[in-house]
ZADRENDO-647016 format. One record per residue (C-alpha): residue number from 1; residue in one letter; x, y, z. Coordinates in nm, 2 decimals, m for minus. Layout:
// ZADRENDO-647016
NUM,A,X,Y,Z
...
This chain:
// ZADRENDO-647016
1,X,m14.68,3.83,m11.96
2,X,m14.44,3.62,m12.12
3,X,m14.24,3.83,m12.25
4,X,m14.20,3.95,m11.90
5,X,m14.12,3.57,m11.75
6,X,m13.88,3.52,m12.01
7,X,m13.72,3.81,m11.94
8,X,m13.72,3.77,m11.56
9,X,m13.56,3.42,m11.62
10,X,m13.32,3.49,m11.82
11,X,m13.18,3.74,m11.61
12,X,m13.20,3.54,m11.30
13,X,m13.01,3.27,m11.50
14,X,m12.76,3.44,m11.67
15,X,m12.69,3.66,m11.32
16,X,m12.67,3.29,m11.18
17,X,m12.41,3.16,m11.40
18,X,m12.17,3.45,m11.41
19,X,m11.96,3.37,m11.13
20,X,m11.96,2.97,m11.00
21,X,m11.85,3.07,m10.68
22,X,m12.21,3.22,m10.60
23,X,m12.41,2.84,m10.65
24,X,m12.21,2.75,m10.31
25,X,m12.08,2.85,m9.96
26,X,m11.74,2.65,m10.01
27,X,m11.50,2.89,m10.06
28,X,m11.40,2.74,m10.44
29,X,m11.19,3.03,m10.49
30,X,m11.00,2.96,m10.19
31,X,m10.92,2.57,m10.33
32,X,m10.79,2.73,m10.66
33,X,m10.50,2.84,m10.43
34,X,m10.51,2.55,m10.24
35,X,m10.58,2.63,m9.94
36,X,m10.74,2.39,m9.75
37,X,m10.78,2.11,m9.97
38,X,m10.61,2.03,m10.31
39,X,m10.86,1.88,m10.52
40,X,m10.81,2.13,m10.76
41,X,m10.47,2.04,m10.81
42,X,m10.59,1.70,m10.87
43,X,m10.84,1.77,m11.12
44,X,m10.55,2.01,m11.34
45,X,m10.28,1.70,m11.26
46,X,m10.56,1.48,m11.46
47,X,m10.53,1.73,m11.76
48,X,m10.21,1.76,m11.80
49,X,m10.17,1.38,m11.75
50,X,m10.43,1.28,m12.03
51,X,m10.37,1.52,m12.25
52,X,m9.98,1.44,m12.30
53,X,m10.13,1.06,m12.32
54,X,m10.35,1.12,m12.55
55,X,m10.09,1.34,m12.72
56,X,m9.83,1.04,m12.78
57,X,m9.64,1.04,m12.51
58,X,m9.52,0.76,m12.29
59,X,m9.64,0.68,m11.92
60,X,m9.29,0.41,m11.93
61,X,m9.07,0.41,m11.64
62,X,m8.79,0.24,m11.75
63,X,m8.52,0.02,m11.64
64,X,m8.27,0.21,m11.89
65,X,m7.92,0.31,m11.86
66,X,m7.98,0.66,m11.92
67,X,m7.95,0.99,m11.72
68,X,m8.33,1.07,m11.79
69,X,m8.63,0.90,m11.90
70,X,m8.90,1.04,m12.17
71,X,m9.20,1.02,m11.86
72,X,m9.00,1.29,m11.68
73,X,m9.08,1.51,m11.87
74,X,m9.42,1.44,m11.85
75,X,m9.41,1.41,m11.42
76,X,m9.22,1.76,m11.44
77,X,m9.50,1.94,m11.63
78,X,m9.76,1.78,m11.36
79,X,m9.59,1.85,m11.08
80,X,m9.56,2.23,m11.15
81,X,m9.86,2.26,m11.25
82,X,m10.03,2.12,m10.91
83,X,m9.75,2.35,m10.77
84,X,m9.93,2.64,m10.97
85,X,m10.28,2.49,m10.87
86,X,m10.16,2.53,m10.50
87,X,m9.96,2.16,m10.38
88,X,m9.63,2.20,m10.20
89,X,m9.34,2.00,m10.33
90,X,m9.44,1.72,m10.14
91,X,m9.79,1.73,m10.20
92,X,m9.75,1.83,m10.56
93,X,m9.54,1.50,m10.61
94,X,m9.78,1.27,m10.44
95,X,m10.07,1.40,m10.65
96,X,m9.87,1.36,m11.00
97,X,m9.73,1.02,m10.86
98,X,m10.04,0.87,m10.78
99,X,m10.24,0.97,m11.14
100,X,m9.93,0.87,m11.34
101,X,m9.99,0.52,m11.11
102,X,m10.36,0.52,m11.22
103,X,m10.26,0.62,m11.59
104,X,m10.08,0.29,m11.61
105,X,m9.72,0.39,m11.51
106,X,m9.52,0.12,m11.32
107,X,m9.48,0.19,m10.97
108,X,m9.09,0.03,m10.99
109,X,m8.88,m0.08,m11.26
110,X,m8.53,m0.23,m11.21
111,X,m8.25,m0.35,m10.98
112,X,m7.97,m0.22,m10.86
113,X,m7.79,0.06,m11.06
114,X,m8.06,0.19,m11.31
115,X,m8.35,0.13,m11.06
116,X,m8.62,0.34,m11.10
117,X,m8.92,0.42,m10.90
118,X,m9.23,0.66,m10.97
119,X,m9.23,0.82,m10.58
120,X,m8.88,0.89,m10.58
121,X,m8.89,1.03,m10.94
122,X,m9.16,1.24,m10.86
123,X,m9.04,1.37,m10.52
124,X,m8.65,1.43,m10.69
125,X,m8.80,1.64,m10.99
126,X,m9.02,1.84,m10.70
127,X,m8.72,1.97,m10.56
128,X,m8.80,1.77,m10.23
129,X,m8.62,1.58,m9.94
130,X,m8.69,1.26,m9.91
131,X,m8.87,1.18,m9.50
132,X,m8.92,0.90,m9.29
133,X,m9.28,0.71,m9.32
134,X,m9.34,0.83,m8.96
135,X,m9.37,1.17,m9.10
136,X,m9.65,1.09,m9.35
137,X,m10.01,1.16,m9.16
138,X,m10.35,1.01,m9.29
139,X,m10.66,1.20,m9.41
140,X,m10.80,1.41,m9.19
141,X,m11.10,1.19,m9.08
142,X,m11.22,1.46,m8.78
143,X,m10.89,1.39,m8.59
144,X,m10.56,1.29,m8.79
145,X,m10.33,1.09,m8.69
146,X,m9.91,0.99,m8.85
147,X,m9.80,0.64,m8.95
148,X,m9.57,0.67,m8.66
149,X,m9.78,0.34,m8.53
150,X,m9.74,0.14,m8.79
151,X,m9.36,0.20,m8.75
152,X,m9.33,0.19,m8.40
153,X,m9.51,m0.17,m8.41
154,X,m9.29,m0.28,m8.70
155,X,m8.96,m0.19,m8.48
156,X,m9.05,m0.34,m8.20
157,X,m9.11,m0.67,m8.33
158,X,m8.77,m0.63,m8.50
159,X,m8.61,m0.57,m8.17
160,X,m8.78,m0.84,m8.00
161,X,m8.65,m1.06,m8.31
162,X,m9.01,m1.19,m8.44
163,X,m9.05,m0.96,m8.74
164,X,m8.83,m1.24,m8.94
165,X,m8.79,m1.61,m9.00
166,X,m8.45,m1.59,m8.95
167,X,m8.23,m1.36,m8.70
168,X,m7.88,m1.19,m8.82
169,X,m7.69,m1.34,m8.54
170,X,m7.76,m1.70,m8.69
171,X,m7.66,m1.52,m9.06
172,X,m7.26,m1.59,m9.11
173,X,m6.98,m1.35,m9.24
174,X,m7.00,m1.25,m9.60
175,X,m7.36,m1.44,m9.66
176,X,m7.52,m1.10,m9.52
177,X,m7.53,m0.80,m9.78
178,X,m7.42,m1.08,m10.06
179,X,m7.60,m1.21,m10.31
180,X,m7.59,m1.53,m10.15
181,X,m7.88,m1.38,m9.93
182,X,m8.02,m1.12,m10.18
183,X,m8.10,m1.33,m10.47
184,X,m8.13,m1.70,m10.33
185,X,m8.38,m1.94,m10.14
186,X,m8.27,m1.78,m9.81
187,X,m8.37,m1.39,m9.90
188,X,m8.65,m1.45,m10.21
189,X,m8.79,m1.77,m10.05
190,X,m8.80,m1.76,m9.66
191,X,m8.70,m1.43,m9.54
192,X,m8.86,m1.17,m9.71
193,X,m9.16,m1.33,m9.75
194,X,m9.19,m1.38,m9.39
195,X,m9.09,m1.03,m9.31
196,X,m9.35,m0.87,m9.57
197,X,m9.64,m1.08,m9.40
198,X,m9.58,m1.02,m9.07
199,X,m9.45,m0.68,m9.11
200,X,m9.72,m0.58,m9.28
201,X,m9.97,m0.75,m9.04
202,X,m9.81,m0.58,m8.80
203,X,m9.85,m0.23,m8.98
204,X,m10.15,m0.23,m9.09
205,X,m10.33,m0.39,m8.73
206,X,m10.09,m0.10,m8.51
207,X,m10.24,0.16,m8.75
208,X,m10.59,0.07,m8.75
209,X,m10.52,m0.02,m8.32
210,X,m10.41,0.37,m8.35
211,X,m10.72,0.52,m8.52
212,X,m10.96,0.42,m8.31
213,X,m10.76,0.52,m7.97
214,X,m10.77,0.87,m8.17
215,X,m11.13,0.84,m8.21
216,X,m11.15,0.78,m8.54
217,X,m11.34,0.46,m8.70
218,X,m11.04,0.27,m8.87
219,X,m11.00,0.30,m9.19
220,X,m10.88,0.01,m9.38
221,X,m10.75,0.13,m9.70
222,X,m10.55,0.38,m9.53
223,X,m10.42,0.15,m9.27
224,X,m10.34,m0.12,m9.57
225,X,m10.14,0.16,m9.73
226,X,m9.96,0.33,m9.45
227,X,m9.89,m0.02,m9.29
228,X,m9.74,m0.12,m9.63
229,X,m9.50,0.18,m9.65
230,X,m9.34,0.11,m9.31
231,X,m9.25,m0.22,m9.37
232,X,m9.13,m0.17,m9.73
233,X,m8.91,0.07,m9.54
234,X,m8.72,m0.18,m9.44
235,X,m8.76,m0.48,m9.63
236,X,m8.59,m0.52,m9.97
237,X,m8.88,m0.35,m10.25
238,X,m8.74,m0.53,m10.55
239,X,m8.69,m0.88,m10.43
240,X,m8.82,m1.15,m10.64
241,X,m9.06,m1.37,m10.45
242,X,m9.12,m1.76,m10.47
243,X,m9.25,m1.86,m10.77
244,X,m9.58,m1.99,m10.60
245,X,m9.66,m1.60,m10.55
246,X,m9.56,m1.47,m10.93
247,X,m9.40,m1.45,m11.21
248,X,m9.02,m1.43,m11.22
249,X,m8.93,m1.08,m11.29
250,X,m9.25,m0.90,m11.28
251,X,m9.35,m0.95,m10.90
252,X,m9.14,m0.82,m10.66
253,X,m9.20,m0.83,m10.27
254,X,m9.40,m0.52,m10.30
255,X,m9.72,m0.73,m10.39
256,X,m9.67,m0.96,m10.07
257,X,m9.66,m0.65,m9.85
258,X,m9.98,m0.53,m10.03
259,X,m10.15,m0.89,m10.00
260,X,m10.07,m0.88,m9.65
261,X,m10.18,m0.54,m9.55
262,X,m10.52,m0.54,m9.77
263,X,m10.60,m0.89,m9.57
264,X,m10.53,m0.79,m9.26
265,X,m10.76,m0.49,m9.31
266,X,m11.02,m0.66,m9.45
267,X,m11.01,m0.49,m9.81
268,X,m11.18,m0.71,m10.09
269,X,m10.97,m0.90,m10.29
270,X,m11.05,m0.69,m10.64
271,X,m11.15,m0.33,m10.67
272,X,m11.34,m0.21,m11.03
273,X,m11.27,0.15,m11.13
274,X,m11.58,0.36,m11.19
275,X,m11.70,0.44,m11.54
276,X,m11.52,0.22,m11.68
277,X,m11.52,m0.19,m11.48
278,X,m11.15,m0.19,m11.50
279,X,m11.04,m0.45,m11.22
280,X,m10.74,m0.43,m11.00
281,X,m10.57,m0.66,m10.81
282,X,m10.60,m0.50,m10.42
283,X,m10.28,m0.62,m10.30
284,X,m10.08,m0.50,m10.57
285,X,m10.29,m0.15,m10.55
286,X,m10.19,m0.14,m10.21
287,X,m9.82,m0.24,m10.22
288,X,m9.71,0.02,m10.47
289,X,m9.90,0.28,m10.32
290,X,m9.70,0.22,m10.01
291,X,m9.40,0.21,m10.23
292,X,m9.49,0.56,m10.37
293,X,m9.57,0.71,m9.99
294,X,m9.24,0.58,m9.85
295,X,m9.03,0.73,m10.15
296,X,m9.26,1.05,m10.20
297,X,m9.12,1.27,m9.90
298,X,m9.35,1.40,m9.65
299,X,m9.70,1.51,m9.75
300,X,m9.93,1.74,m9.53
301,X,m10.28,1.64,m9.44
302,X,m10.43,1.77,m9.70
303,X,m10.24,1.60,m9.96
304,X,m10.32,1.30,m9.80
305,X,m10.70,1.41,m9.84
306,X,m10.62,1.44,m10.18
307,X,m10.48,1.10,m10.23
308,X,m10.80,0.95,m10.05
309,X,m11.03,1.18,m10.27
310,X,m10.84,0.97,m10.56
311,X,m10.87,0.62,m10.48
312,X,m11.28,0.69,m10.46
313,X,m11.24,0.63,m10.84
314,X,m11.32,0.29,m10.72
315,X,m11.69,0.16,m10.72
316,X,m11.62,m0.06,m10.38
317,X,m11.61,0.28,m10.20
318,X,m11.27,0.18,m10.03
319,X,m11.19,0.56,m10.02
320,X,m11.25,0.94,m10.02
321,X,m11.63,1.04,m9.98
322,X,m11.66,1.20,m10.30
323,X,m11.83,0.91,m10.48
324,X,m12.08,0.80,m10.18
325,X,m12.43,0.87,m10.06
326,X,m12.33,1.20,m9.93
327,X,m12.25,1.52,m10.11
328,X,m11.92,1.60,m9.94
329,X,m11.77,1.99,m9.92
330,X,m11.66,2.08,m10.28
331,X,m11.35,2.08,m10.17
332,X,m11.37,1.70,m10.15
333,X,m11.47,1.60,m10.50
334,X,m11.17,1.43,m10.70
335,X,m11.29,1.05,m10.70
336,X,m11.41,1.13,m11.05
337,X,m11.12,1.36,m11.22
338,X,m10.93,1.01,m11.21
339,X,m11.19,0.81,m11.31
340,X,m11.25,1.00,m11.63
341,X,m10.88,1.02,m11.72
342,X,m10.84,0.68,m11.68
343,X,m11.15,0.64,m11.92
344,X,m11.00,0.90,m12.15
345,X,m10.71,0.68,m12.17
346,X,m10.88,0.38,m12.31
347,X,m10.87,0.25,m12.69
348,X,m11.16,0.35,m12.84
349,X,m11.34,0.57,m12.57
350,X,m11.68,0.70,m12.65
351,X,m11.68,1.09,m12.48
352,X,m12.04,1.08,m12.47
353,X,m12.09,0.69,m12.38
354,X,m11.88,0.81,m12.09
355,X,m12.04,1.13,m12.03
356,X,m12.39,0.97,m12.00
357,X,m12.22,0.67,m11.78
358,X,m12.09,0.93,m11.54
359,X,m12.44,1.07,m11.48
360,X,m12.63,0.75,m11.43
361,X,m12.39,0.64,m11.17
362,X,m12.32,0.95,m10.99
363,X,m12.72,1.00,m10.96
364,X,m12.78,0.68,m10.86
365,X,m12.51,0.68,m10.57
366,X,m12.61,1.01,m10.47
367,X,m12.84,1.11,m10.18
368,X,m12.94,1.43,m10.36
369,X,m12.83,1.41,m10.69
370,X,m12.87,1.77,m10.78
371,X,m12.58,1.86,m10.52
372,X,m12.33,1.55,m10.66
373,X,m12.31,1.69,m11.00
374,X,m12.34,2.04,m10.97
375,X,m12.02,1.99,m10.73
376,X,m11.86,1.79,m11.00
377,X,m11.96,2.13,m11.24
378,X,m11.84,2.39,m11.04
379,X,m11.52,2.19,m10.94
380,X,m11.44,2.13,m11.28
381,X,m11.48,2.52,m11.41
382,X,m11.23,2.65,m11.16
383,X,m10.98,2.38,m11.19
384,X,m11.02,2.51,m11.57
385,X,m10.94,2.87,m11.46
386,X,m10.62,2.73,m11.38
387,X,m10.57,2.46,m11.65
388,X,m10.79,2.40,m11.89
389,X,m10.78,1.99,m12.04
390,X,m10.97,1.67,m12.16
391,X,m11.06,1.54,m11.80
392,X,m11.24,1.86,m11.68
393,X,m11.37,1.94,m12.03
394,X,m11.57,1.64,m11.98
395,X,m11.66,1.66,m11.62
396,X,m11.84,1.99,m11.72
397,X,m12.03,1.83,m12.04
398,X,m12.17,1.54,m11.82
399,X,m12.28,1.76,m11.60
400,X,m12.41,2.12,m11.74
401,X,m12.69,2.01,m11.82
402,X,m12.80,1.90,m11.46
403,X,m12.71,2.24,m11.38
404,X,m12.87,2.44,m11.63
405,X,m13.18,2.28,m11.54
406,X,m13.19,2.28,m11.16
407,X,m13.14,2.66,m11.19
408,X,m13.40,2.72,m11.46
409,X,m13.62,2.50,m11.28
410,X,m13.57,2.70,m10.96
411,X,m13.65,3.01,m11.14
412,X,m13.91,2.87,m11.33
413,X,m14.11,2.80,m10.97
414,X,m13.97,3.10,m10.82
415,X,m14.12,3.32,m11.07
416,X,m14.47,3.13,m11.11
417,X,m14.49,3.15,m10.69
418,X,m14.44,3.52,m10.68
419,X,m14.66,3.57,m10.96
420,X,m14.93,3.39,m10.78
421,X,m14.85,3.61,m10.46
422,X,m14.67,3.40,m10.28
423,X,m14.39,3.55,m10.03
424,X,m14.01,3.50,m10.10
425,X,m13.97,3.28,m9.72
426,X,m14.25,3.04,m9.85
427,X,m14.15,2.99,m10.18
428,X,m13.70,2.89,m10.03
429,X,m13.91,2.72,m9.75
430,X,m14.06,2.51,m10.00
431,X,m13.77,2.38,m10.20
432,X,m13.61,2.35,m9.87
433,X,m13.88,2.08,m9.75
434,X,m13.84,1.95,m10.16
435,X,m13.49,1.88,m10.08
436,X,m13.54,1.76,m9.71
437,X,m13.79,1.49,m9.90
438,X,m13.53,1.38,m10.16
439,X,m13.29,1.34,m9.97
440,X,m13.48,1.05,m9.75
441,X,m13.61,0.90,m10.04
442,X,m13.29,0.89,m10.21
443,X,m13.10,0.76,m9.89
444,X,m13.34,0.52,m9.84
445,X,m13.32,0.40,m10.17
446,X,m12.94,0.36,m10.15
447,X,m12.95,0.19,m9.80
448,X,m13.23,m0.04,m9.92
449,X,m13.02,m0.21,m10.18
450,X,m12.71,m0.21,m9.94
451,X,m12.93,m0.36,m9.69
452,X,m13.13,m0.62,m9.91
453,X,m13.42,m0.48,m9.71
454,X,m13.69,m0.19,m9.71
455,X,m13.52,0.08,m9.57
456,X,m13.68,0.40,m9.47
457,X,m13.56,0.74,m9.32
458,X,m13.78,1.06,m9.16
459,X,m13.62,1.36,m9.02
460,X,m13.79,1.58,m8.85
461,X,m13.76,1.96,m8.64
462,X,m13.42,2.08,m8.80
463,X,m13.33,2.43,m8.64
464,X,m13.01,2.56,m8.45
465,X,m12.93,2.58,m8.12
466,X,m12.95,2.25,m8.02
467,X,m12.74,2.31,m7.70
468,X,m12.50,2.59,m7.78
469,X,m12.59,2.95,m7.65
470,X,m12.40,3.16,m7.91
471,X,m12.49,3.35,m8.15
472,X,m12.36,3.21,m8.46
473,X,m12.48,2.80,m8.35
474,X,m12.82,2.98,m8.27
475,X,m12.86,3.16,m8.56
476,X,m12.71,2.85,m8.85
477,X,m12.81,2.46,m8.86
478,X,m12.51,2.31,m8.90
479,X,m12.30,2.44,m8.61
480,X,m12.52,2.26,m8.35
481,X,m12.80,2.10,m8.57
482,X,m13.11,1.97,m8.37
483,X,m13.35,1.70,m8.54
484,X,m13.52,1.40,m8.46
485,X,m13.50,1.10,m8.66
486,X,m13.70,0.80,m8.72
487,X,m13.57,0.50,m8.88
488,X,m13.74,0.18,m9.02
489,X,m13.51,m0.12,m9.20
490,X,m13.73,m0.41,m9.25
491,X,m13.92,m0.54,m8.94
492,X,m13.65,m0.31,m8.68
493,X,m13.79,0.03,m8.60
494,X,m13.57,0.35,m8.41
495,X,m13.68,0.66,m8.26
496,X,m13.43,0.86,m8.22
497,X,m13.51,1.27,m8.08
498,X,m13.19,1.48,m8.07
499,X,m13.01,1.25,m8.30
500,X,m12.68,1.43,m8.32
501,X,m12.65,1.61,m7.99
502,X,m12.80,1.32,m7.79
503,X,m12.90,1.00,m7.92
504,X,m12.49,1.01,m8.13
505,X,m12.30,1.06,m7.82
506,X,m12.49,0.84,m7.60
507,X,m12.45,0.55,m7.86
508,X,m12.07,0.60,m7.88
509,X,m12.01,0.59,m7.53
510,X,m12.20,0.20,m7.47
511,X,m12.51,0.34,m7.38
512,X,m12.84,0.25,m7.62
513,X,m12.71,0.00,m7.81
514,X,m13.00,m0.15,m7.90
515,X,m13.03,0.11,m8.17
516,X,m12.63,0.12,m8.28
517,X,m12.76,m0.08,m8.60
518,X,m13.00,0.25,m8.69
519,X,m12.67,0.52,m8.68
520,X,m12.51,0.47,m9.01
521,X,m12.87,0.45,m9.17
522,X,m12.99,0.81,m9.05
523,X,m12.59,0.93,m9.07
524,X,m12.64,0.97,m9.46
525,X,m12.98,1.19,m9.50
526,X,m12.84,1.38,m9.16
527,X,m12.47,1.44,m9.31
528,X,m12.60,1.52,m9.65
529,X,m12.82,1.78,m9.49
530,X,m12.55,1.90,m9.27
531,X,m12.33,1.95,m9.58
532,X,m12.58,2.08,m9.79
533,X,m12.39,2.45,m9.78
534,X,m12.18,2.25,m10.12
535,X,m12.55,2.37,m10.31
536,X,m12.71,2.71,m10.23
537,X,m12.95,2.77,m10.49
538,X,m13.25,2.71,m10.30
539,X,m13.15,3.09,m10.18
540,X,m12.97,3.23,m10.48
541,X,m13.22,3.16,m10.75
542,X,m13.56,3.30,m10.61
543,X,m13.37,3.60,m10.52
544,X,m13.25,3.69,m10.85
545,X,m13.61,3.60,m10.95
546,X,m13.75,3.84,m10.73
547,X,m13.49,4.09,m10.76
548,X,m13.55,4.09,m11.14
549,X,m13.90,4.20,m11.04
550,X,m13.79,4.48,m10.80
551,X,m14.01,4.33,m10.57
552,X,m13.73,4.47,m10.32
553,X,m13.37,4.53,m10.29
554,X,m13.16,4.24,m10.35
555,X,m12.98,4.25,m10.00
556,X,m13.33,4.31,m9.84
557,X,m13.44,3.97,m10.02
558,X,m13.12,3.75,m9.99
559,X,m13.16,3.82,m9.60
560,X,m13.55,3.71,m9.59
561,X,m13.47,3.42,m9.81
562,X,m13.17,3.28,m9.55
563,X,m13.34,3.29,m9.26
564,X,m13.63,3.08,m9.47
565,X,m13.37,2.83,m9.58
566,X,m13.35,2.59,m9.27
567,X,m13.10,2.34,m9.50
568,X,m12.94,2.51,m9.79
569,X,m12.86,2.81,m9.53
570,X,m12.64,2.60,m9.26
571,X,m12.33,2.80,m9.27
572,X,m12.29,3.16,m9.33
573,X,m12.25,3.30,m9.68
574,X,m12.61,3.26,m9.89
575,X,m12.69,3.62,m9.79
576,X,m12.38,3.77,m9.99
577,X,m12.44,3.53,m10.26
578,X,m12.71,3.58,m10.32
579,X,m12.70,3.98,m10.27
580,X,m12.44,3.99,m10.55
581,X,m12.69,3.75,m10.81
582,X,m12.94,3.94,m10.72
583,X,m12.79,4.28,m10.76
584,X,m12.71,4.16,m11.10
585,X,m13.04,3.97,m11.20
586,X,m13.18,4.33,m11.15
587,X,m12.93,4.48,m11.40
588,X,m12.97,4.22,m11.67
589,X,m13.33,4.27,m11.65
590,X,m13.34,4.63,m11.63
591,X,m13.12,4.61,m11.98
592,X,m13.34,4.36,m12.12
C-alpha cells in the first residue's frame, strides 16, 4: 500500500512540476514574450543589473568630459535584454532606467555641456525618440488615462501668468537666458522655486482631478510622478535651490518638484523598501522619477504597469498590487524582483537571512499565502528561461519550498480521499471551501491590524451567472461572480447579498452609504477569490492523483474536477491543465 501511495505521489508531483505553466490559468508563456504585461522583463532587467554590480561594475553616472560613460555599458546590456524579454524601446528603457535608479544610480549629474541624465541615457542607447509628457499614460487601473492633465493645467496657469512669481514682460533685455537669471537670487531663489511648487501642485491635483472623472479612484503616487514630469518639462531640472532647501551642489530643483507633488497627493513623507528597511526621502523618489518619465520617451501602458509593479518594493504599499492583501494576476508580480536586487546589492547580505525575510513578510501581507509565493515561483522560473541571474535565483529558493509542499500536500489528501472512496468533485470541492476559509481569515487578519480593531469577513453562495445570460458568465465565477458578504469591524456590522453586482454599484453611485465604510474590507477576500485563476492546483493536483490510479481518463477527470472547483476554476483553462498533468501523472506511474 505504500509502495503504491508513494508511487502515485510521486508521479502526480513530478507530472506537476514539469511544465510551470500548468500550476496557473495566466498565460506565463504569453508574459515571456511580453505580451500583455512586462514583468518579465523586469525580473531579467534585475539580473542583469545585479549581477554586473555584484560583478564590479559601476552604477556612476558621471558628470565627465567624455564621449561615453562605464554605466552604459551596463544600461545597454539591460535594455536589450528587456528588449529580448519582450519591452519596446520605450518600455525597455523605462524598465532599465528605473532599476538602475533603485540600484543607486543618480537620476542627474551635471550642468550644461557634460550634463547627464539616466532617462535620456537610457532612451538614446534604446534607439528611441524622445516625446512630450502628454504622451506618457498611467497604469492601467480599469480605465487609463495620459498626463495630458497635468500638462494642460500646468499651461494654463502659465498663460494666465500665475504659474510664476515673476512674469517675462517685467524680465529686462539680456537678464533673460543669462546667467544673471540662471544662476542668481532671481532664478535659484524666487522663481524656480515658486514655479516647482505651484507647478507641481498644479500637476499633480489636475491629474488626480482627471482620474476620478475617468472613473478611476486617484492614485497618488502616480499623480505625484506624472504631475512632476510636466512641470520639470518646463522648469529648469538642474537649478540649484536656496540653501534653506539643500545642500549647494547636490540638490537641484528636481527635489522641490518632488516635495511639492508627494504633498499635494498626500504621499508620506518617507517610504522603507521591503526586505531590507532602507528609507527614502518621498520627494526626492518622486522628483527624479518624473525626471526619468519626461526624458524616457513614450511608454505604452503596460510599461507603465511595469513601473508601478516596481515601486511596490516599498512596504507603505504606495504602488503596484503585487506586494498587498491580494494575489494579483502573475502577470503583475515585480514589487519583489526589485526588492531583492536592491538587497543583493547590499555590503554584507545574507542570501538566506533574506530568503527567509522574504517569506515571513510576503505570508504575512498575503490573503492566501499559498497563491503570493507560488506567483513569486513561477514568475521567477520563466523570467529564468529567458535570463537566468542572482535576483530570480533567489526568488525561486525563498519560495520552492512553499511550492513543493502545497502540491505534495494536495496529493497527499487527494490520494488518502480516493483511497477512502471519496469522489474526485468532493475531494476539489473541499480544498475549494479550505481556500474560501483562508482567505477570510487571512484578510481579516490583515484588515484587523490596519483597522486597530477586530475585523471579520464571511462570503457566502459564490456561483456564476449573477446577471449575465451567456454561456461563458454562466458557466465561470469570475465573469459575473454572485456572493453575499457579511462584514463585522468592531461594534459596525454589514449585510451585504449581491455584493459585486448589486450592493458595489449601488454604493458607487450615492446610494447606501451607510455601509461605504464595509467596501474596501470585503473587496480583499472578494478580489483575491476573483483572481484566484493565478493558483490552480486545487484542480491540477487531485487529477494527476487520480489519474495515476486510472480511476478514469485524465480529460474525463480534469472536466469533473472544474466544474467542482467554484474558486480556483473562475476563468477557463484548469480543464486543459490539468488534462495534460494528468495525462502525464498516468505515464510516470505506469513507468514506475
Amino acid at each position: 500500500m505504500e509502495n503504491e501511495k508513494s508511487k502515485v505521489i510521486t508521479a502526480a508531483q513530478m507530472a506537476a512540476v514539469s511544465n510551470i505553466s500548468h500550476l496557473t490559468n495566466d498565460r506565463i508563456e504569453a508574459l515571456a514574450g511580453g505580451h500583455g504585461m512586462l514583468n518579465i522583463a523586469v525580473h531579467t532587467v534585475a539580473n542583469v543589473i545585479t549581477e554586473e554590480l555584484l560583478g564590479g561594475g559601476s552604477v556612476s553616472i558621471k558628470f565627465a568630459d567624455a564621449r561615453h560613460l562605464p554605466v552604459e555599458s551596463i544600461l545597454k546590456k539591460a535594455i536589450d535584454t528587456a528588449k529580448m524579454s519582450g519591452a519596446d524601446g520605450a518600455n525597455a528603457a523605462l524598465i532599465t532606467a528605473c532599476l538602475m535608479y533603485m540600484a543607486g544610480s543618480a537620476a542627474q549629474v551635471g550642468i550644461p555641456a557634460g550634463n547627464r541624465k539616466l532617462g535620456a541615457t537610457c532612451r538614446m542607447l534604446a534607439g528611441v525618440d524622445r516625446s512630450g509628457v502628454s504622451a506618457v499614460p498611467t497604469a492601467k487601473m480599469n480605465n487609463k488615462i495620459s498626463a495630458f492633465p497635468a500638462v494642460m493645467a500646468i499651461n494654463q496657469a502659465m498663460i494666465d501668468g500665475t504659474l510664476s512669481p515673476v512674469s517675462g514682460n517685467d524680465i529686462p533685455k539680456r537678464i533673460s537666458g543669462s546667467p544673471l537669471l540662471g544662476h542668481s537670487a532671481l532664478g535659484e531663489d524666487i522663481i524656480w522655486p515658486g514655479m516647482a511648487q505651484k507647478g507641481a501642485e498644479i500637476g499633480t491635483q489636475a491629474m488626480l482631478d482627471a482620474m476620478a472623472g475617468a472613473s478611476i479612484r486617484p492614485d497618488a503616487f502616480q499623480a505625484a510622478v506624472l504631475g512632476s514630469a510636466a512641470i520639470l518639462e518646463i522648469i529648469h531640472p538642474d537649478a540649484e535651490v536656496p540653501e534653506s532647501e539643500g545642500t549647494y551642489g547636490r540638490t537641484s530643483s528636481v527635489r522641490l518638484v518632488g516635495k511639492a507633488a508627494a504633498a499635494k497627493a498626500g504621499l508620506p513623507e518617507k517610504l522603507h523598501l521591503l526586505l531590507t528597511g532602507l528609507e527614502y526621502d518621498t520627494g526626492q523618489l518622486v522628483g527624479d522619477l518624473g525626471l526619468i518619465l519626461k526624458d524616457i520617451g513614450a511608454p505604452s501602458v503596460i510599461g507603465m504597469m511595469a513601473f508601478t509593479e516596481i515601486f511596490a518594493c516599498f512596504s507603505e504599499g504606495i504602488s503596484g498590487s503585487s506586494t498587498g492583501p491580494v494575489n494579483a494576476p502573475l502577470g503583475h508580480i515585480g514589487g519583489y524582483a526589485a526588492a531583492v536586487m536592491k538587497a543583493l546589492l547590499q555590503e554584507g547580505a545574507d542570501k538566506e537571512e533574506i530568503c527567509k525575510t522574504l517569506v515571513e513578510e510576503r505570508s504575512k501581507t498575503s490573503a492566501y499565502p499559498e497563491s503570493a509565493l507560488l506567483g513569486i515561483n513561477l514568475i521567477a522560473r520563466k523570467a529564468e528561461e529567458l535570463k537566468r541571474g542572482p535576483v530570480t535565483t533567489l526568488l525561486i529558493n525563498a519560495t520552492e519550498p512553499a511550492r513543493i509542499k502545497a502540491i505534495y500536500s494536495k496529493a497527499v489528501f487527494a490520494y488518502d480521499k480516493l483511497k477512502a472512496g471519496r469522489q474526485l468533485e468532493e475531494i476539489v470541492e473541499e480544498l475549494d471551501n479550505e481556500r474560501l476559509a483562508t482567505v477570510e481569515k487571512r484578510a481579516g487578519e490583515i484588515l484587523t491590524d490596519e483597522c486597530g480593531e477586530k475585523v471579520q469577513i464571511r462570503v457566502e453562495n459564490i456561483h456564476s451567472g449573477a446577471r449575465r445570460t451567456s454561456k461563458l458568465a454562466k458557466k465561470y465565477t469570475d465573469f459575473d461572480i454572485y456572493c453575499d458578504v457579511t462584514v463585522y469591524k468592531g461594534e459596525q456590522y454589514a449585510n451585504m447579498p449581491g455584493f459585486v453586482h448589486n450592493i458595489v454599484p449601488r454604493v458607487c453611485q450615492g446610494e447606501m452609504q451607510e455601509i461605504i465604510w464595509a467596501l474596501p474590507l470585503a473587496a480583499v477576500a472578494v478580489d483575491d477569490i476573483c483572481l484566484a485563476g493565478c493558483n490552480i492546483l486545487n484542480v491540477v493536483i487531485p487529477t494527476a492523483v487520480a489519474s495515476a490510479m486510472n480511476i478514469d481518463e485524465p480529460s474525463v477527470l480534469a472536466a469533473s474536477a472544474e466544474k467542482s472547483a467554484y474558486i480556483t476554476a473562475g476563468i477557463p483553462g484548469c480543464k486543459a491543465h490539468a488534462t495534460a498533468v494528468g495525462e502525464l501523472a498516468r505515464s510516470i506511474a505506469a513507468e514506475l
